[in-house]
N, C-alpha and C positions, 0 to 999 in steps of 0.2 A: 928573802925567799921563804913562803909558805912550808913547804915542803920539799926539802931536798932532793928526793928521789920519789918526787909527787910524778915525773915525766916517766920513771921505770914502770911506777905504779900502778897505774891509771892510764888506759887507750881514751884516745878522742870521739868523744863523744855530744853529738847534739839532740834536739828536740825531735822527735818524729812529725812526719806531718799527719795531721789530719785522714783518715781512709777519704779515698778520691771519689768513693759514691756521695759521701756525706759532704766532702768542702765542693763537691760542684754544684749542692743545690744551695749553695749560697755565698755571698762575697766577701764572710770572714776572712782573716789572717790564717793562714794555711798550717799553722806550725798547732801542737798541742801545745799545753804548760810543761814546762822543764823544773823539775825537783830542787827547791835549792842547794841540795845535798851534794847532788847530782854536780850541780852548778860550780860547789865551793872545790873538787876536787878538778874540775876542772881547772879551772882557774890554780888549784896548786900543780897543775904538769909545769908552769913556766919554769923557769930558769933560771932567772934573774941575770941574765948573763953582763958580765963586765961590759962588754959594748952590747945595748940592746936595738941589733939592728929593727925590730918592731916601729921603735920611738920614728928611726928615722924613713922605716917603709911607709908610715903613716901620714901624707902631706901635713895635717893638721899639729903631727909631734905629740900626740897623744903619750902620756905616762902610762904607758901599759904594764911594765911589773909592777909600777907601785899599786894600781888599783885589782891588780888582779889578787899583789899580797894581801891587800886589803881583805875583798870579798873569801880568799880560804879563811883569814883571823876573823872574819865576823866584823869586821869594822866599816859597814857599809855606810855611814854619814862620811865617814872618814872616803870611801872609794866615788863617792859622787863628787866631793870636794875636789878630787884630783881630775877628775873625770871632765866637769865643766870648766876646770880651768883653760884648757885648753878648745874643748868642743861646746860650741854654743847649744848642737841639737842632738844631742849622740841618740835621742828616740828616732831621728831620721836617719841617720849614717850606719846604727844598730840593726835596721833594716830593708837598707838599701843598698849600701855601700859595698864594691864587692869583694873590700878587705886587703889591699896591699899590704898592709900589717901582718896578716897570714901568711903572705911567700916573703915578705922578708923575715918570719921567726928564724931562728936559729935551730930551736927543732925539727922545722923543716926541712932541713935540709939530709934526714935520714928517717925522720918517721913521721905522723900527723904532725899538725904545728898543732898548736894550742887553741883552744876557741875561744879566740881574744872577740870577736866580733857578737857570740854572745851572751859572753861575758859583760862587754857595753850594753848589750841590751835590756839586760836584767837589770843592771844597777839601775839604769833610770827610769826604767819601770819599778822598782822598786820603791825609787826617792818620789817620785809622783803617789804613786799608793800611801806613802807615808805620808805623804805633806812635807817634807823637805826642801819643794822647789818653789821655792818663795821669790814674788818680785825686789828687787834689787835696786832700789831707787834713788837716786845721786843725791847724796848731800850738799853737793854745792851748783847751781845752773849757771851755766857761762851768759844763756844769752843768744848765741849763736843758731843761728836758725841751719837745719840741713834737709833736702830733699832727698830721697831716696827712689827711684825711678825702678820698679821691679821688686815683686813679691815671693820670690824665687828662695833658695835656700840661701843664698849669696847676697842679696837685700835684706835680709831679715837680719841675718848675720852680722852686716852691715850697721843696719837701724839698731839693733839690740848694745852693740858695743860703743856706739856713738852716745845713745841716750845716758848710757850707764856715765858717760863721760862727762855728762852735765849740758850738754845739746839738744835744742827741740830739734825731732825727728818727724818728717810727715812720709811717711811710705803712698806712694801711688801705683795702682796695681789696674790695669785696663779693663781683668775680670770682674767679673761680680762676685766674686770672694777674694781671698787674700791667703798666695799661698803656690801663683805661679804655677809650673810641671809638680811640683808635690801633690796641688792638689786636683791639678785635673790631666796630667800626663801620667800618671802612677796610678794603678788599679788599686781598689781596696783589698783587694787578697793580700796586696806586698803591703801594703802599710792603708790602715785605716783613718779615715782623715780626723777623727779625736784625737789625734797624735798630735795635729797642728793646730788643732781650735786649743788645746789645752796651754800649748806654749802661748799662743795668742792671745790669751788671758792676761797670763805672766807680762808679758810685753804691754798692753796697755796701762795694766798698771803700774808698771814702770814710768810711764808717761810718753813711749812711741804712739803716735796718730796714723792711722790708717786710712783712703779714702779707695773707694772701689770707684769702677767707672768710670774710672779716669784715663785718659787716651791722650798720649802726649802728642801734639801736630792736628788732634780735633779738638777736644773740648777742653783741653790743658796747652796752653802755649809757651812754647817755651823760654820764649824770650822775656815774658813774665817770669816764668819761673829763676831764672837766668839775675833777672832783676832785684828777685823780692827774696835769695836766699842767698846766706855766705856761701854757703857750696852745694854742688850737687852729685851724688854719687849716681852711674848710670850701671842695672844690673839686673840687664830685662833680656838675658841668656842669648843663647844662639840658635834661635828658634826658624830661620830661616830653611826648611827641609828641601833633601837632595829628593829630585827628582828621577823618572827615570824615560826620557824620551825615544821611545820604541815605536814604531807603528800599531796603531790600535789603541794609545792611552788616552785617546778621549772617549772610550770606550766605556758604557755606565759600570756604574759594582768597583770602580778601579778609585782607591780612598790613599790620601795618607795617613799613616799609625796615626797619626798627631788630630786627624778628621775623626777617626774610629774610636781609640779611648776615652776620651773626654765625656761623650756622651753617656756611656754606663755611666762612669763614672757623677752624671748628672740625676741620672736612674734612681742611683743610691742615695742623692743627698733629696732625692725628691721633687725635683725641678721637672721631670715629665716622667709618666707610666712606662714605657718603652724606649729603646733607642731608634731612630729611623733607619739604623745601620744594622739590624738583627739578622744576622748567618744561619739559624733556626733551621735545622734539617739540608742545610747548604755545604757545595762545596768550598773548603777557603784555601788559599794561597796565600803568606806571606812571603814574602822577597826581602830579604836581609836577618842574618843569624843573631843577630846582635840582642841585649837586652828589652829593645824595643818590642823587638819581632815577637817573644818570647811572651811579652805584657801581651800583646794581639792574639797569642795563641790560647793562654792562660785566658783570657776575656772570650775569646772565640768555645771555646770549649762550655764553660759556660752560660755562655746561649743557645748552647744544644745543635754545635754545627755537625754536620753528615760526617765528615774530614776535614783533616787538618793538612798542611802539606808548609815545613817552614824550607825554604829552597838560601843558600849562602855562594858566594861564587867563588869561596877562598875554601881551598882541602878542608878536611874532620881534623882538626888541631890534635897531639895526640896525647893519649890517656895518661901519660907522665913528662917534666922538662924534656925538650928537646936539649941539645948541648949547646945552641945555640942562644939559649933561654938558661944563663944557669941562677942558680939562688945570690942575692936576694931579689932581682927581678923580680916584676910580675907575673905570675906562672901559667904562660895560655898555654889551658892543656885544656882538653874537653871539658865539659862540666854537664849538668842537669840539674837545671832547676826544679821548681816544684812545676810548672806550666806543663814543661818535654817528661816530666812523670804522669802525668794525666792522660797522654796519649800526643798523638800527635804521627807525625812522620818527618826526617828531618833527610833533606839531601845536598852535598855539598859537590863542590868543583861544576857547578851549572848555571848557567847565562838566560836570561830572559830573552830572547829575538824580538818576540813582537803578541800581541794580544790578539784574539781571534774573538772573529762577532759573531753573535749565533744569531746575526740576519736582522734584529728591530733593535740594534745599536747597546748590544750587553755583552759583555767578554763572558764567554763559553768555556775559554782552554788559555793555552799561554803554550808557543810552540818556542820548547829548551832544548838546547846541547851543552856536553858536557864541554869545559875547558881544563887548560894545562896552563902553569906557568911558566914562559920559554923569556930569559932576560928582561925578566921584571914585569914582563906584558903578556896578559888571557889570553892563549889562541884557542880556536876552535877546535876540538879533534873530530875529524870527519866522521859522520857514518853515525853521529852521535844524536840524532835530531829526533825528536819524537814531542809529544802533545800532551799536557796536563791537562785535565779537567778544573773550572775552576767559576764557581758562578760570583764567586768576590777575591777582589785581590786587594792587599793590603802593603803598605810600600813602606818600608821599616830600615831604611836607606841612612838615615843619621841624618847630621845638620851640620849647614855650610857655611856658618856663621850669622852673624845678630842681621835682622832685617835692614835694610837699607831704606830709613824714609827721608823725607821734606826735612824734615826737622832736626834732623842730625847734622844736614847740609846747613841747617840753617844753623844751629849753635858752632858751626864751624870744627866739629871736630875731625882729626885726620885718621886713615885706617893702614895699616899693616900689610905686608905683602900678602899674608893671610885672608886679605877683607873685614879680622877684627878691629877693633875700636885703640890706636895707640895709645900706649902709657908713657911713663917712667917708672924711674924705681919705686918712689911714692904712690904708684898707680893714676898720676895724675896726666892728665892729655894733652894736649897742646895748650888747650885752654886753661887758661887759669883759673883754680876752684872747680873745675867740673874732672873727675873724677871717673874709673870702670873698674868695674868689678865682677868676677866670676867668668864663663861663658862666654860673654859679649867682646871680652879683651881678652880671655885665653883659646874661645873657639871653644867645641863641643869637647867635656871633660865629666869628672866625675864628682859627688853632691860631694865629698871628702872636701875637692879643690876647692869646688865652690865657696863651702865655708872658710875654709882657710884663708882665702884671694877674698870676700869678704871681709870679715877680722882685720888682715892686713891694708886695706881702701878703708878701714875706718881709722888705722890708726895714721895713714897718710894724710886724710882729711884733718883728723885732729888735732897733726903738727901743723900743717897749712893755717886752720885757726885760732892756733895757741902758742907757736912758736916751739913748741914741745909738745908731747907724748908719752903716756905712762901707761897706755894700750901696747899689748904684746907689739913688736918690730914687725915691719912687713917683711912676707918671704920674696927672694927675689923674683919679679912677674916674669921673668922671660924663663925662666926655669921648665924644663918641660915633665909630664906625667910619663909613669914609669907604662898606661897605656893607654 
């Protein structure tokens, strides 16, 4: 422990963001720089406490007092060492992730927790500004050839630990970059994508192969692939989106988050002037409260929409644990992000009925009533019905698991009452040597799981083709997220 009574000492505290006139004329990172001084006594609130429920909030098992001791002594080569032992990408999970490690701290449980989350973030920004994060390259190669199907954070994850293992790794990624929902589901405000070209350095020269463009069931077959590798890991998410079939949704202006983000995001890496989807002086509606919605609103804003309107159909969760939610669960209580500080308007307990046309086939409005929860199932409450205004709606629904094509049929693999991709404990599928990881075989979860359910399908692949493994243990796959 840094500081024994660093937790009486010192209130929690983080980075401020940025003033919202200045981060909306542009797609930086929304946070200012944080002091490292600032930083070190954070990181001495922890505790160390004898069982550090953190380790175990954290699917990855992240050693968080050790690194947090770390960074109050100054021994910061020392806190990235502990850091990546366990987290392959803590510059993505640092900030994205929405921190289970936090409601399980133990000082939680009567005062702030600790800002374990960033605390991560610094450290590896840190070790990168240093030059600390050096590629890692196997001293002995087995031989064994492995595919990797998906550039997501759960593929990399994947590739990264495989290679280090002495495995040729070839990642196959459909887009025209490499980097999956990191790099083109995730707006540059939450994380800017130098975060993931810089690992990707790292990784090549490791000796992972990357190939873009590649489209498993068109221009990649898989029964080649099938053929010409010992194994395949499959880790191309749950990208499948929930729709929302109302009267009026073939109606123009009506997108999914998943149509809408990307494209800025194209904006910015330069790939066209404009996005085709510009809300510019418009009314917008998002439909689902979720992280997604949040990214649409944060991007919406942005582009200089007229209003914002993010609509949820589940109650305003509320401002502290319910009793039903006790510690160390994860702790849905309200929140605000940096996006719903920008502005916006957020209304919850209301139902979409149906989209309205304003006559040359464009949704005008969106007529909502509020609901209630009566044994388990939304009823209407009468009398409740009125009209949105709305010249784009954005549909931020989540995902119903991994796409279902030809080729999945065709390498024979089976699925889960779920519709995910079945394992074993191994992570391995019916098939022999082919392999799921992340999303595709847990369903839609979080970049934490991802990596971790990653790591652990590499080390399953590994004993598959070595008879052993000295890759961390897989975590058990049926296991479920705490949300």
């Amino acid at each position: 422990m840094g500081e024994p009574t660093g937790f009486l000492n010192w209130e929690r505290e983080l980075p401020q963001y940025r003033p919202v006139p200045v981060r909306l004329r542009d797609w930086k990172e929304v946070y200012e720089d944080f002091p490292e001084e600032k930083l070190k006594t954070q990181a001495g609130r922890c505790m160390d406490c004898g069982i550090p429920f953190c380790n175990n909030g954290c699917p990855l098992g992240n050693l968080i007092p050790d690194w947090n001791d770390f960074v109050y002594r100054d021994h910061w080569r020392d806190a990235i060492d502990r850091l990546h032992a366990t987290n392959n990408f803590p510059e993505f999970t640092g900030r994205l992730c929405p921190a289970p490690c936090e409601s399980a701290c133990v000082l939680g449980i009567n005062q702030p927790p600790v800002a374990i989350k960033q605390v991560e973030v610094e450290i590896i920004d840190k070790a990168f500004a240093e030059e600390w994060v050096v590629p890692q390259i196997p001293s002995v190669r087995t031989g064994k050839r492995v595919v990797v199907v998906g550039s997501g954070p759960s593929g990399l994850a994947t590739a990264q630990q495989l290679t280090r293992a002495g495995h040729d790794v070839l990642v196959l990624e459909r887009a025209d970059r490499i980097g999956g929902l990191l790099r083109y589901g995730i707006p540059e405000f939450k994380m800017e994508k130098r975060h993931i070209d810089r690992r990707l350095e790292q990784m090549v020269a490791e000796g992972t192969e990357f190939r873009t463009n590649a489209v498993v069931g068109e221009n990649v077959d898989i029964t080649v692939l099938h053929a010409s590798y010992d194994a395949i890991v499959l880790a191309c998410g749950a990208t499948q989106w929930r729709d929302l079939p109302v009267p009026g949704r073939e109606l123009a202006n009506i997108h999914q988050a998943m149509e809408y983000l990307p494209l800025s995001n194209r904006v910015q890496l330069g790939d066209i002037e404009r996005s085709p989807i510009d809300v510019h002086g418009k009314h917008v509606v998002i439909i689902g409260g979720g992280d997604t919605g949040a990214d649409c609103l944060g991007t919406a804003h942005r582009q200089g929409a007229a209003s914002v309107t993010q609509l949820e159909i589940m109650p305003r969760p509320p401002d502290e644990r319910a009793s039903s939610n006790p510690w160390p669960q994860f702790a849905f209580v309200y929140k605000v992000t940096s996006a719903h500080a920008e502005g916006g308007e957020r209304i919850y307990s209301v139902n979409t009925e149906r989209f309205i046309d304003d006559g040359d086939g464009n949704v005008k409005a969106l007529s909502i009533h509020e609901v209630t929860m009566v044994e388990g199932r939304f009823e209407k409450i009468e009398g409740t019905d009125r009209e949105l205004q709305a010249d784009y709606v954005f549909l931020a629904l989540g995902f119903t698991g991994p796409e279902k094509g030809s080729w999945l049929e065709e390498l024979g693999v089976e699925f889960d009452q779920r519709g995910n991709v079945a394992r074993d404990q191994n992570y391995m599928t019916n098939v022999p040597g082919v392999f799921v990881a992340g999303d595709m075989g847990r369903g839609q979860s979080l970049i934490v799981w991802a990596i971790a359910e990653g790591r652990s399908a590499a080390a399953g692949t590994d004993r598959y083709l070595m008879g052993e493994t000295k890759l961390p243990e897989p975590i058990e796959p049926t296991a479920r997220p705490l949300m």
